[in-house]
Structures are given as C-alpha cells and as structure tokens.
C-alpha positions in Angstrom: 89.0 117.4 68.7 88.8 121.1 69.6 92.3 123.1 69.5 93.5 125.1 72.3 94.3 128.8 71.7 98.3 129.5 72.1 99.3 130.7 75.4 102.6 131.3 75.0 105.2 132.1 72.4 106.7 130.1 70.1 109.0 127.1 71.5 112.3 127.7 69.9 113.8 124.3 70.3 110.7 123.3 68.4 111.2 125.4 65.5 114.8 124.4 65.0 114.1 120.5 65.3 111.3 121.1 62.5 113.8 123.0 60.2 115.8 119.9 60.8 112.8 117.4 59.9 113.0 119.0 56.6 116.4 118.4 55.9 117.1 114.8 57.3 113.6 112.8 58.5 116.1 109.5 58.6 117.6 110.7 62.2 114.3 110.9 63.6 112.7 107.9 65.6 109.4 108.4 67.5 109.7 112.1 67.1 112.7 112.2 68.8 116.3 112.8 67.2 118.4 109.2 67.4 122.2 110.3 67.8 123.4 107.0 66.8 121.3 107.9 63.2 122.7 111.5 63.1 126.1 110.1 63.5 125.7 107.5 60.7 124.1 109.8 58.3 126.5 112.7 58.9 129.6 110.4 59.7 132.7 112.4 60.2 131.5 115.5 60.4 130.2 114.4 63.8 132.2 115.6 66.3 132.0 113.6 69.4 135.1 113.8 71.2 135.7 115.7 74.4 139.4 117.2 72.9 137.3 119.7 70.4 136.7 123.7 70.4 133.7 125.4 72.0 132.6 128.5 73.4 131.7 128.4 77.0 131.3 130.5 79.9 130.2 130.2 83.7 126.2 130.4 83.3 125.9 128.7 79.5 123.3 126.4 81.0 120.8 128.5 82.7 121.7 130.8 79.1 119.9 127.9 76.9 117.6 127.4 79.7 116.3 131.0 79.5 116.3 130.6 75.3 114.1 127.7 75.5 111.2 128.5 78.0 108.3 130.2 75.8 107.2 133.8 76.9 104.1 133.7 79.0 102.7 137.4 78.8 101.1 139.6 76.3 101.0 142.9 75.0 98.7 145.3 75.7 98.3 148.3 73.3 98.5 151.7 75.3 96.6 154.0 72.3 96.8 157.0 74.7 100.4 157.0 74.3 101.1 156.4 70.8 100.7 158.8 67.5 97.9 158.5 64.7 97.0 154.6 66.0 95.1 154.1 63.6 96.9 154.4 59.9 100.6 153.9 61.7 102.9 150.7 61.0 105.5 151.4 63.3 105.2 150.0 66.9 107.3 151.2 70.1 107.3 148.2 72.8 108.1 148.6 76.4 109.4 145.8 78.1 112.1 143.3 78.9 113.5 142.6 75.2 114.0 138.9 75.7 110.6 138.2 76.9 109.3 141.0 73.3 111.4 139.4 71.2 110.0 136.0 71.9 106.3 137.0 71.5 107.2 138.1 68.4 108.6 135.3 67.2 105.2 133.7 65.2 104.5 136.8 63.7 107.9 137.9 62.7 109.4 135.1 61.9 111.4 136.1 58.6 110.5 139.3 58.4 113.0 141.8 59.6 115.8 143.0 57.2 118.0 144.9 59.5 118.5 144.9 63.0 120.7 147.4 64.8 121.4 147.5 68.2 123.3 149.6 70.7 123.7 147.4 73.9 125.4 148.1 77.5 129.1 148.0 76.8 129.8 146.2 79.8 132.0 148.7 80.9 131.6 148.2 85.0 129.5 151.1 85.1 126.6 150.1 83.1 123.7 147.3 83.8 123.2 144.0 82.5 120.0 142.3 82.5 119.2 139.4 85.4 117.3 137.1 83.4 114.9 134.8 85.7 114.1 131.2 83.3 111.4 129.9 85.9 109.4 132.7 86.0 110.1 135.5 83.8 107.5 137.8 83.2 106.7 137.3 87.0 110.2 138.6 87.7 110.0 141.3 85.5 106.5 142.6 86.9 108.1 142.6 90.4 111.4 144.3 89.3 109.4 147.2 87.2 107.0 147.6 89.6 104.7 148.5 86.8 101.4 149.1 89.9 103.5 152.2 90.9 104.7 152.9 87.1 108.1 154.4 88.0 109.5 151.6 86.2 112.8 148.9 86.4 116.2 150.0 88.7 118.2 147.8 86.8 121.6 146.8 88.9 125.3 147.7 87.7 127.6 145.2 86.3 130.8 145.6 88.9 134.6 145.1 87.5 135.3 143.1 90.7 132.1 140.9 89.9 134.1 137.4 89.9 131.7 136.5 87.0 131.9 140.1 85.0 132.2 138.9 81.6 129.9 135.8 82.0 127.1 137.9 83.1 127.4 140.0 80.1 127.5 137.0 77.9 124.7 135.1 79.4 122.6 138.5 78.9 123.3 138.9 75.5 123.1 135.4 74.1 119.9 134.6 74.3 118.6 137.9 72.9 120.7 137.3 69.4 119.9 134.1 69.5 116.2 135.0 69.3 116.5 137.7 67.3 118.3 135.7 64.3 115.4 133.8 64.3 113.8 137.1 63.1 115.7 138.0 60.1 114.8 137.7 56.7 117.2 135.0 54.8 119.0 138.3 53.2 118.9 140.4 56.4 121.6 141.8 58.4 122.3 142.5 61.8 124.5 146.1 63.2 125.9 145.8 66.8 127.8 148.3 68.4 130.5 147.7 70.7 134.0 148.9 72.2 136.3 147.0 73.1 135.5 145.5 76.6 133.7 142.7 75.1 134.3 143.0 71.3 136.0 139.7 71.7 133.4 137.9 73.4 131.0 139.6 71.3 132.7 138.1 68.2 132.7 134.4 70.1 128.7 134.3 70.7 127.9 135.8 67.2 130.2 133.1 65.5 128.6 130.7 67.5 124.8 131.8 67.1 125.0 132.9 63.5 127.8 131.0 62.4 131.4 132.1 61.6 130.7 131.7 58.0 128.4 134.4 58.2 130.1 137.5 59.9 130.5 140.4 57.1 132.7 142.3 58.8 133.8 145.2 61.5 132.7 149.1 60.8 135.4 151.2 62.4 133.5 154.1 63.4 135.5 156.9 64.3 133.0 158.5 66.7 135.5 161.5 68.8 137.3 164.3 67.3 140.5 166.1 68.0 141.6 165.5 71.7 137.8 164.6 72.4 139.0 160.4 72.7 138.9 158.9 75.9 142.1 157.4 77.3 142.7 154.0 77.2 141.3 152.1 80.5 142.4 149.6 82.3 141.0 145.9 81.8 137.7 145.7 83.1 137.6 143.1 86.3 141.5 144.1 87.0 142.7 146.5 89.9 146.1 146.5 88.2 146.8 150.0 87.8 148.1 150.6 83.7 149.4 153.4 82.6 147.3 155.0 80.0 149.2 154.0 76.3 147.2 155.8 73.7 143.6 158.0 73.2 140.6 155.5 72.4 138.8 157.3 69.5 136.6 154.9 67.9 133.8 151.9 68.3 133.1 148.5 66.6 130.0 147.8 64.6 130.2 143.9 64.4 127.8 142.8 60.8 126.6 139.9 60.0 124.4 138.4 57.8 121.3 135.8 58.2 123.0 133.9 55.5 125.9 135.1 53.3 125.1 133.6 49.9 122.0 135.8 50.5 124.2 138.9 51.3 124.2 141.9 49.2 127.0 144.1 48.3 126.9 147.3 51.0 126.2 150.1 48.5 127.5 153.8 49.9 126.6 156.9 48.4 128.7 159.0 45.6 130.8 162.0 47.9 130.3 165.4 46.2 134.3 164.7 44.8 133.3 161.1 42.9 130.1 163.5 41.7 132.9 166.1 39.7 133.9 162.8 37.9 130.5 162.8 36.3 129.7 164.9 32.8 128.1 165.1 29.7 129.9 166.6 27.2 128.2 165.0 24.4 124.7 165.4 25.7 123.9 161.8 26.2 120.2 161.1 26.6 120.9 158.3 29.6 122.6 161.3 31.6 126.2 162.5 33.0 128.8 160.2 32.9 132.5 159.4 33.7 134.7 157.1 31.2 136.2 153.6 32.7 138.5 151.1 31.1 136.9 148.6 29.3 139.8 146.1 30.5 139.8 144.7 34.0 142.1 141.9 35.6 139.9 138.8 36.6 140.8 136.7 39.8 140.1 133.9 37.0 140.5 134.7 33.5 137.1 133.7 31.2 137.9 132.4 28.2 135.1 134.0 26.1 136.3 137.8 27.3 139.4 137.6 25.6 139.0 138.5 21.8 140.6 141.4 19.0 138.8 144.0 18.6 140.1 146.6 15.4 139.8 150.7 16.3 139.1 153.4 14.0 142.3 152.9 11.8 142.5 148.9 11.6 144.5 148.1 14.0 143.7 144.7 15.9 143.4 145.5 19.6 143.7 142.6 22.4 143.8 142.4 26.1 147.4 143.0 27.5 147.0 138.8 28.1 147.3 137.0 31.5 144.3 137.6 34.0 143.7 141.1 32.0 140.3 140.7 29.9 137.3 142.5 28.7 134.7 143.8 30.8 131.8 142.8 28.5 131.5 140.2 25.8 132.1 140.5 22.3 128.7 140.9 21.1 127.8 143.5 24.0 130.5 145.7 22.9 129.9 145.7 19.2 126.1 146.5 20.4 127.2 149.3 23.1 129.9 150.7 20.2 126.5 151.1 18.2 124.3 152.7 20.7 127.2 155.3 22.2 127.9 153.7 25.6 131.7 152.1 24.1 133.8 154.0 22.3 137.3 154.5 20.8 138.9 157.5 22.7 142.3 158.5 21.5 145.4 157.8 23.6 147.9 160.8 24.7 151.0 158.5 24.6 154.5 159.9 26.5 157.3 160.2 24.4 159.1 157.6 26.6 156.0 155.0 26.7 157.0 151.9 24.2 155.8 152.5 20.3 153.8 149.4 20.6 151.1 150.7 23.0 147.8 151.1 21.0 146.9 154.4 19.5 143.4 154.0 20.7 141.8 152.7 23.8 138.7 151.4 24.3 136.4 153.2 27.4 132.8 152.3 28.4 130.9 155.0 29.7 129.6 154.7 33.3 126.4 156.5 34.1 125.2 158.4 37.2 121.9 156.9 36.9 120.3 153.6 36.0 117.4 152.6 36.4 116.1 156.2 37.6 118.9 155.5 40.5 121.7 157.0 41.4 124.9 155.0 40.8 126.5 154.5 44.4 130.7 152.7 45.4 130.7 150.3 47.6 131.0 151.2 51.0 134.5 150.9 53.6 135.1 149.6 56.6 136.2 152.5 58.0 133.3 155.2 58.8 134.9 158.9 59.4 133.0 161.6 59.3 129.7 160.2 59.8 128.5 161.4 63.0 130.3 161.6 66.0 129.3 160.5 69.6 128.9 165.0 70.3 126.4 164.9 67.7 124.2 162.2 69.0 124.5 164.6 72.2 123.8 167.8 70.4 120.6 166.1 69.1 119.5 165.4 72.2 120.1 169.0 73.9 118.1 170.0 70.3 115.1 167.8 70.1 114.5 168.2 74.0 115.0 172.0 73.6 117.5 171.9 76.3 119.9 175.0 77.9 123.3 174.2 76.2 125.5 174.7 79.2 123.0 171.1 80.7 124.1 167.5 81.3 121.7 165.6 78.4 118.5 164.2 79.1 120.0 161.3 78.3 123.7 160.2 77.4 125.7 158.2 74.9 122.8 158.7 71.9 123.9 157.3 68.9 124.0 160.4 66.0 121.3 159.7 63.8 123.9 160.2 60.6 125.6 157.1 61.9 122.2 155.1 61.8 120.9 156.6 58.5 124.5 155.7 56.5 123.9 151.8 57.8 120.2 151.8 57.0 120.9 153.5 53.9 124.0 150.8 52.8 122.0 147.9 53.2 119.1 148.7 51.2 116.0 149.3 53.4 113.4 150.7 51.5 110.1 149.5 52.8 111.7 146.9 55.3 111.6 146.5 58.5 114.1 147.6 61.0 114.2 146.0 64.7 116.3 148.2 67.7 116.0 145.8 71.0 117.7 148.4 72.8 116.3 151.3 71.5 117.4 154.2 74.4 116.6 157.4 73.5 115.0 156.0 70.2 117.9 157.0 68.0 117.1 154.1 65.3 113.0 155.8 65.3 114.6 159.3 64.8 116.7 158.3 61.9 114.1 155.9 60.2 111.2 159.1 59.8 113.7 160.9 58.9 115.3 158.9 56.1 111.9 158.3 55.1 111.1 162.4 54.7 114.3 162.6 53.0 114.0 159.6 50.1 110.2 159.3 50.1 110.3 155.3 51.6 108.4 153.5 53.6 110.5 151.7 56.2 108.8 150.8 59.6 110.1 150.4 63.1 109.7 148.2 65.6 112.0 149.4 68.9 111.9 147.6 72.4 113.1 149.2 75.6 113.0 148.1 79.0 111.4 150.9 81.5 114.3 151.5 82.9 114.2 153.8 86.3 116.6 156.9 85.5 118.4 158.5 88.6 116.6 160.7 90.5 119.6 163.2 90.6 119.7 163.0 86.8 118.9 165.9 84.1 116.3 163.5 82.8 114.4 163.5 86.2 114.5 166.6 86.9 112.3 167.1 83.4 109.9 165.0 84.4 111.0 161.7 82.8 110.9 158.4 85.6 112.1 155.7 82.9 114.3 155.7 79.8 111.3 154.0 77.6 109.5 157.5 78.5 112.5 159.4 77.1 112.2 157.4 73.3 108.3 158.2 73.1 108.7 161.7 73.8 111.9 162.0 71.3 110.0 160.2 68.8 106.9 162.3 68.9 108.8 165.9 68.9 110.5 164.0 65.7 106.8 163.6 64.2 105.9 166.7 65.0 109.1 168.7 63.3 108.5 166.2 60.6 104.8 167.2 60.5 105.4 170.9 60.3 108.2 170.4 57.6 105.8 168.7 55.6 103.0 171.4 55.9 105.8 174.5 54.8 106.8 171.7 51.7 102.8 171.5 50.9 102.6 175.3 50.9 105.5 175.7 48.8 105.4 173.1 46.1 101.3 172.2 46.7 101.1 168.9 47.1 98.5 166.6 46.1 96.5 165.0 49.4 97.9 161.8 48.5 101.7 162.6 48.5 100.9 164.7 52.0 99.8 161.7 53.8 102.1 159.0 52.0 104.8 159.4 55.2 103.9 157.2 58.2 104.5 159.5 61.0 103.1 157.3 64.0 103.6 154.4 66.0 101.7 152.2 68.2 103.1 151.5 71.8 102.3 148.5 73.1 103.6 147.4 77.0 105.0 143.7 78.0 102.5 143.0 80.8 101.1 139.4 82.4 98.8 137.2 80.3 95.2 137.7 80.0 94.6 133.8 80.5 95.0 132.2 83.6 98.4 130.0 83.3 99.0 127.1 85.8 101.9 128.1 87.9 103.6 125.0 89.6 102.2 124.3 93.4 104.8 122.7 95.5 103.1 122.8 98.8 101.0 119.8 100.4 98.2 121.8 101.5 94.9 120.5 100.1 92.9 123.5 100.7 95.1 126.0 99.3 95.2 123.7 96.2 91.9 123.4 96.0 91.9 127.0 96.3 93.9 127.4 93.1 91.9 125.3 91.1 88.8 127.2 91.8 90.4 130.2 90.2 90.6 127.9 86.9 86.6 128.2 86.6 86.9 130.8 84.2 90.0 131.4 81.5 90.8 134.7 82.3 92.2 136.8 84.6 89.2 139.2 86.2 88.8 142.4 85.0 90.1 141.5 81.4 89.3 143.9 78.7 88.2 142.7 74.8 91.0 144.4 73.2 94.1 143.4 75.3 92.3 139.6 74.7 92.0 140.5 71.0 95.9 141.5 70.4 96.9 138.3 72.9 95.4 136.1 70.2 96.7 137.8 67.4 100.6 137.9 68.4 100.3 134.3 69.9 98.9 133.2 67.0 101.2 134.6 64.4 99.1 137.8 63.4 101.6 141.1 63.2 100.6 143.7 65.9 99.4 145.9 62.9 96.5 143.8 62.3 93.4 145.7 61.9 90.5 145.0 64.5 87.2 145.4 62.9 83.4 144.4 64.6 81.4 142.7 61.9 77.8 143.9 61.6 76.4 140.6 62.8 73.8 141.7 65.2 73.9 137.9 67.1 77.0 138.1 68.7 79.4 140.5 69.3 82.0 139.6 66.5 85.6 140.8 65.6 87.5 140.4 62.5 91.1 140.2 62.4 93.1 140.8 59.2 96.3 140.9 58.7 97.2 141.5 55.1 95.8 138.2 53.1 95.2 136.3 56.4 92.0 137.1 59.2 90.4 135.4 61.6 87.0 135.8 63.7 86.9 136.2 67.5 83.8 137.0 69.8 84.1 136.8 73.8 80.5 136.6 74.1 79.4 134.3 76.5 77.1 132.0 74.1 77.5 131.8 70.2 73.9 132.0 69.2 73.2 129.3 66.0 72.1 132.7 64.3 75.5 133.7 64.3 77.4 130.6 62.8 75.1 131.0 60.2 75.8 134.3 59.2 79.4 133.9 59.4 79.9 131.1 56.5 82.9 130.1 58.1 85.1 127.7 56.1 87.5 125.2 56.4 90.5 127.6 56.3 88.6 130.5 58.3 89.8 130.7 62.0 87.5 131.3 65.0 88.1 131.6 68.2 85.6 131.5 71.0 85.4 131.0 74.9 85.2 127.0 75.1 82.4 127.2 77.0 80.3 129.5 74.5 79.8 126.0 72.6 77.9 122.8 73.8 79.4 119.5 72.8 77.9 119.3 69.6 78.0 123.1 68.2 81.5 122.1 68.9 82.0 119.1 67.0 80.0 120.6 64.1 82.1 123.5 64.2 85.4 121.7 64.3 84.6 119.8 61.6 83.1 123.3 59.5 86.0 125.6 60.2 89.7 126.1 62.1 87.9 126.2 65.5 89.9 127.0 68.6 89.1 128.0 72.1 89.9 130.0 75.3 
C-alpha cells in the first residue's frame, strides 16, 4: 500500500506511549494502555486515590488539549531576508512558538543542548499568549494579519484578570512541555523569571521535567546601586502595601533533560584564581598552583588510606576518619616520579603540636590539561555579569541610537549574562534554542562567543511578529513587529563581526580557510498555512456548499503553491532539519530534487507524470525515499514502486 506524506507535526501523545512500549509492552492490550495491567505491573507505586498531590489550575484541560493537537502549517523560507543562505546553519523563525516548536519536533527530536528563554514575566503589564487548540494556525493567521504584514497586537495580561495566574500558566505549559521533548538526554534548559510567577514557574517545571531533575536557581543580580526597583504589590491584589525593600535581582530556574546525564557547570578562572598559578620550576605541562594531596570524603574508601615515608623516613598517614588520599597508592608513587607529587617542607608554628609531620605531601594542579584551561565550578549567585543597563546600552549601541532615547526595544537581556550560561554548560558546536527570542539577545551572544573561542555553535530563535506601539522609539525607526527588530540586530552583529574579522585577516593574515570557518548567517524561515489542502470540519447541512468543498480536494495543494515552500514542508514534516540541502539532480526526464540532510536524503519531483525514463535512472532502493504527487503514478508504477523503494505521496 502507498504511504501518505505527513501533514502535520508529530503527535506528542504518540511519542510518549511509544517510549512507554519500550519500557513495559505487558500494559498494552489492542494498542491501547490497560490500567488494570499498569496497576498490577507497577502495584503501589500506582497512585489512584483522589486524597493525593497535583498541580492544577483553571484552564489545565484545554492546556493538554492544545499539547496534543499536531501543528498544521509549514514553514516557508524567506531567503531575501536572511544572511549568506546558502553555507549558514543558524535559522531565525517567525511565528507563534508553540505552533514552531511542534514542527520541529521530527527533526529535532534530541538534538538541542541548551535552551534559554526569556518569557513575559507576567507582570500585569506584559502579554500572554491566547492559544486557540481547534484551529491554531487559522487563529494565528487572523491575529497577525500576515496579508497586511504589520504583524500580531498581542493583548495585556490585567492584575484584576480573575484568571491572572492561570492564563500565564496555561501559556507556558505547553511550550516547555514541547520543548523538553527537544533536548538532548544531557541538555539543559535556562529560564528567566522574577518573582511574580517564580513559584508557579517551579510547579509546571517539576511537573513537566520532573522534580528530580531541577539543578538549581541562578541569582542574577541584574541592577546596581539605587538602580533596583521597589518591591510591588502582589499582582491580581488592589491591596495597597507599603514598599519593604529594593528588588535588585532575577531568577534563572535550570534544569536538566535528565540529571544522571548532568554535567558539572564549569565557570571560568577570575584574573585573582589566575595569580594562584606559577611555574617556578619550569614545568613542561605549564603554570601551576600546589593543592593538598589529602581531602575529606563524604565516604571514606578503603584503598586511599595507606603510609606513605617523606624524604627523611618518616611514615606519613592520613590524619584518619573521613580524611584520605586524593589518588591511589600506585598513582602517587608514579606522579612522585614524573614531578606532579612532591614532598614540600612544612613551616610549623612554634605553638603547633611536635607530632605534626615535617613534610607534607602537595600535588600540583595545572592551568591546562588537555590544551584547556582549568576552570571552578560555577555559583549560584551571578554578580557582575551583566546588568539589565547593559542589555540596554547594547541596544542604544548596535542600533546606533541618540543616548538621551527610549531603546528600540526594552528589557534586553546583556549578552555577558547569556555568554557566562552558554559558556558553563559546555556548548561548543551544539545547538542552542531561544523560543522567545526578542531583540535576539541569545543570536548576538552565540556569534559572538563563537568569534571569541573559535566554535561552532548554531542558533535556532523563534519570535512571534509581534505589532510594537505605534507611539514607540521602535516605530518611529521604521520597525512594525518585534521579530523585525531581532533580524535587523542580528545582521548589524554579522556585519561588525564581518569587519572584525577582515582587520584580524590584515593583521595576522589568515589562511582562506580559518577566514570563512565562522558561520555568520542565518536562514529565516516564517510560520505560515500548509501547502496541502487539510480537511477542515463542515458542520453545516447544506449539500451544495459541501459538495463545494470537496471539489476543492481535486488537487492536493493549495493554488498558487511554489516548489520550494512544498520542498521544505516535506522535509520538516518528515523529520529532515531545515538545513537540508536542496539540490536538482541532472535527470533530464523529470524535474527531480535531492534532499540530504547529513547521512540521510530523499528524492522529490512535483512533476505532473513520472516518466518510466526517470525511475530508471534513479536506482531507487529499498531504503531511498521518494515522494511524488499520487496522481503522477498509475496503479501499477505504483505498486512496482512501493515494492522497489520508500514510496510516499501528496
């Protein structure tokens, strides 16, 4: 039987029950889970009684309800809009995040190592997305009202909303809940917040990603001096408070995919913990500082506790209890050998008891190994790395505004707050994912970091076009939606970037091949209505306007498609990243495409007819894909096809 192109996203319900095929067939009966089989097979840890604990709010039903419909639209590359299309990796996407977030879904599936994320605060003055599960990417057409391109007015969140909090949750459930699904099993995810909906924000993370998962909170102190803003009153309350103390810092709630995959947060040395560092001996492996070679354990190892004899005889042990060696016995003989142990001499007080060792054993720690710098583990509290003025500053800079006027846009993250968390986590050529990217803050911070260490992270940031006032500094520069504001930032960042690296080529004359190693582009790509006609429930009794809509059903697509947009519709609906490379073949037949994406490609012509000519030429195999208009086969180039070759139609 001929397969079906996809023509909609992933089904997320779909993906979890198969995850839990994997892990315990026995519950399953007819394809369907069998409580009364979960409940034997997991027993007590079945919890079916209404007395239990759960997080719930007013709107948690139409909140699942909006998680599990599939995404209906596409998206369309805009190549006029984007930098260097051709050789970039890093994609811009403008459109409602949910719907973005669940095309990607086949594609990305695993893939993303960090996400960070900056979303409305929910602080009565900002918006909050009105999700609409029946018809979404109908709803979000209307609301941008993308024919007259002056994008989305997206609709405050009001204190005296009776349902202020619940609305806030319901919009930011089902966008986590998606984009865990993302993450690689080692990845992390970086949300900012204050503390109107900290709380809450804690409540649907625990639930989503599992309490056993969250890493921790970042304190980041982001005002200075008298620059904190006064404690407010609770949102939704009229109850006047007095103000109790100046509100000088913001939340970055962490956690991981899974914690047993979870890496240690690695900060870099400050220019003090560099001093530490020397070589007075002129050690081949470098500068270093001298450590203790005993530690106390949480639980002591038998095998680390042994005498040792220094440079005069004396048997040397641990000082007993939980304190122990660092290495083992026949490491430190070997590192006493090669220079990295040795005895240093103690400088023992008068007053200090005449049985303390004369000697003391140190191990040498190095600034580098491996080629890398040694780096301490990073703190939860972040001072001094970036402040909410510099996120400001950067925008008055990089927009070349008059200092003395409002921002283009406000609240910017600083891009030295973003660089630190990519930086502690590890990122080099990953992934990083921004679903509300703003003023493209994560972008700036990821070329950058990638100019300054010579990496090759890539971004992927989604913004909804939202409209910006028409009173507002950014209006009045010519801007209509926020989306707008991010491309723009992000190409003066390329550009800058660009010019930087021509003055370094001058000066140091670079080879052609370290000039072009940086990936300054990105490819924007625009959430719009599917290129496929899709059935859309008729509730009325009248016959003739039924028959009406089944006429347009003739042909699969919509009129006035175009190749390409049909091209990247198969590829992200059937798992291909958007940085697939689209290639016509030289078969003369047909008008054929090939689609690779790394080790995996596919063939697609919308030609009306395959000619026999063309099969031919192709060699298609049982693993090769190939995707035609149904009707471009008859019956039996179909069933020879099928049977050839991964055959699916449109």
């Amino acid at each position: 039987m001929t397969k079906k192109v996809s023509k909609e996203s992933l089904t997320i319900s779909d993906e979890k029950i198969a995850e839990l095929k994997k892990v315990i067939p026995e519950v399953f009966t007819e394809g369907r889970i069998d409580f009364e089989k979960l409940q034997r097979t997991l027993g007590k840890e079945i919890n079916g009684k209404d007395e239990r604990y759960f997080f719930n709010w007013a709107g948690r039903k139409e909140t699942f309800k909006n998680i599990q419909t599939t995404a209906k639209g596409t998206l369309k590359p805009a190549e006029k809009e984007s930098v260097n299309w051709g050789s970039t990796e890093n994609l811009f996407i403008e459109g409602d995040n949910l719907e973005v977030l669940k095309l990607l879904q086949k594609a990305y599936f695993n893939k993303i190592k960090m996400i960070y994320i900056d979303p409305p605060y929910n602080t009565g003055k900002d918006f909050v997305y009105k999700d609409n599960f029946k018809n979404s990417i109908k709803a979000y057409l209307e609301q941008t009202g993308q024919s007259k391109g002056d994008g989305i007015k997206l609709t405050t969140n009001p204190e005296t909303n009776g349902r202020f909090h619940s609305d806030w949750i319901s919009m930011i459930y089902p966008r986590l809940f998606v984009a865990r699904n993302l993450l690689k099993e080692d990845g992390v995810i970086f949300v900012s917040i204050d503390d109107n909906e900290v709380t809450n924000l804690r409540k649907v993370m625990d639930e989503i990603f599992g309490e056993e998962n969250f890493v921790g909170n970042f304190i980041w102190k982001n005002k200075a001096g008298g620059g904190g803003k006064q404690s407010s009153n609770k949102p939704g309350s009229n109850i006047k408070k007095k103000e109790a103390f100046v509100l000088d810092h913001e939340y970055i709630v962490v956690y991981s995919k899974d914690i047993n995959e979870t890496f240690r947060f690695n900060d870099k040395l400050s220019e003090d913990n560099l001093r530490d560092y020397s070589n007075p001996d002129n050690d081949s492996r470098g500068p270093y500082k001298l450590g203790d070679l005993q530690m106390m354990m949480p639980k002591p190892i038998s095998t680390m506790y042994y005498e040792l004899k220094d440079p005069d005889g004396v048997i040397v042990k641990p000082r007993g209890g939980r304190h122990q060696w660092l290495f083992s016995e026949s490491r430190v003989e070997e590192n006493l050998k090669d220079g990295s142990v040795r005895w240093v001499k103690r400088k023992c007080k008068k007053s200090e008891d005449a049985r303390e060792y004369k000697y003391i054993l140190k191990s040498k720690r190095y600034l580098y190994r491996d080629c890398e710098e040694r780096t301490k583990i990073a703190r939860s509290i972040l001072n001094k790395i970036g402040l909410s003025a510099d996120g400001t500053r950067e925008i008055i800079d990089i927009f070349d505004q008059d200092k003395t006027e409002v921002p283009i846009f406000s609240n910017a993250k600083p891009t030295k707050l973003l660089k630190y968390l990519i930086e502690v986590v590890g990122t080099k050529n990953e992934i990083i994912l921004d679903f509300f990217a703003g003023s493209g803050s994560t972008a700036h911070a990821v070329l950058e970091l990638n100019e300054e260490d010579n990496s090759k992270r890539k971004f992927i940031c989604i913004q909804i076009p939202e409209k910006v006032d028409e009173k507002s500094s950014a209006h009045k520069h010519g801007f209509k939606t926020i989306s707008n504001i991010g491309k723009e930032r992000i190409k003066k960042v390329i550009l800058k970037l660009e010019k930087q690296q021509k003055e370094k080529s001058k000066q140091k004359k670079l080879t052609e091949k370290k000039e072009t190693l940086l990936d300054l582009g990105f490819k924007v790509f625009k959430l719009d209505k599917s290129n496929y006609k899709i059935w859309e429930k008729y509730e009325g009794k009248d016959e003739k306007e039924l028959k009406k809509q089944l006429q347009l059903f003739k042909t699969p697509l919509i009129s006035g498609y175009n190749n390409e947009d049909v091209i990247y519709e198969c590829i992200i609906k059937e798992g291909y990243s958007l940085n697939s490379k689209i290639e016509k073949t030289e078969i003369k037949s047909n008008k054929v495409y090939k689609v690779t994406d790394g080790n995996l490609f596919f063939y697609i012509s919308l030609d009306q007819e395959i000619k026999d000519k063309t099969i031919d030429e192709l060699k298609l195999k049982k693993e090769n894909m190939f995707i035609c208009f149904d009707e471009a086969l008859n019956d039996s180039k179909k069933k020879n096809l099928s049977i050839q070759c991964n055959l699916k139609t449109i």
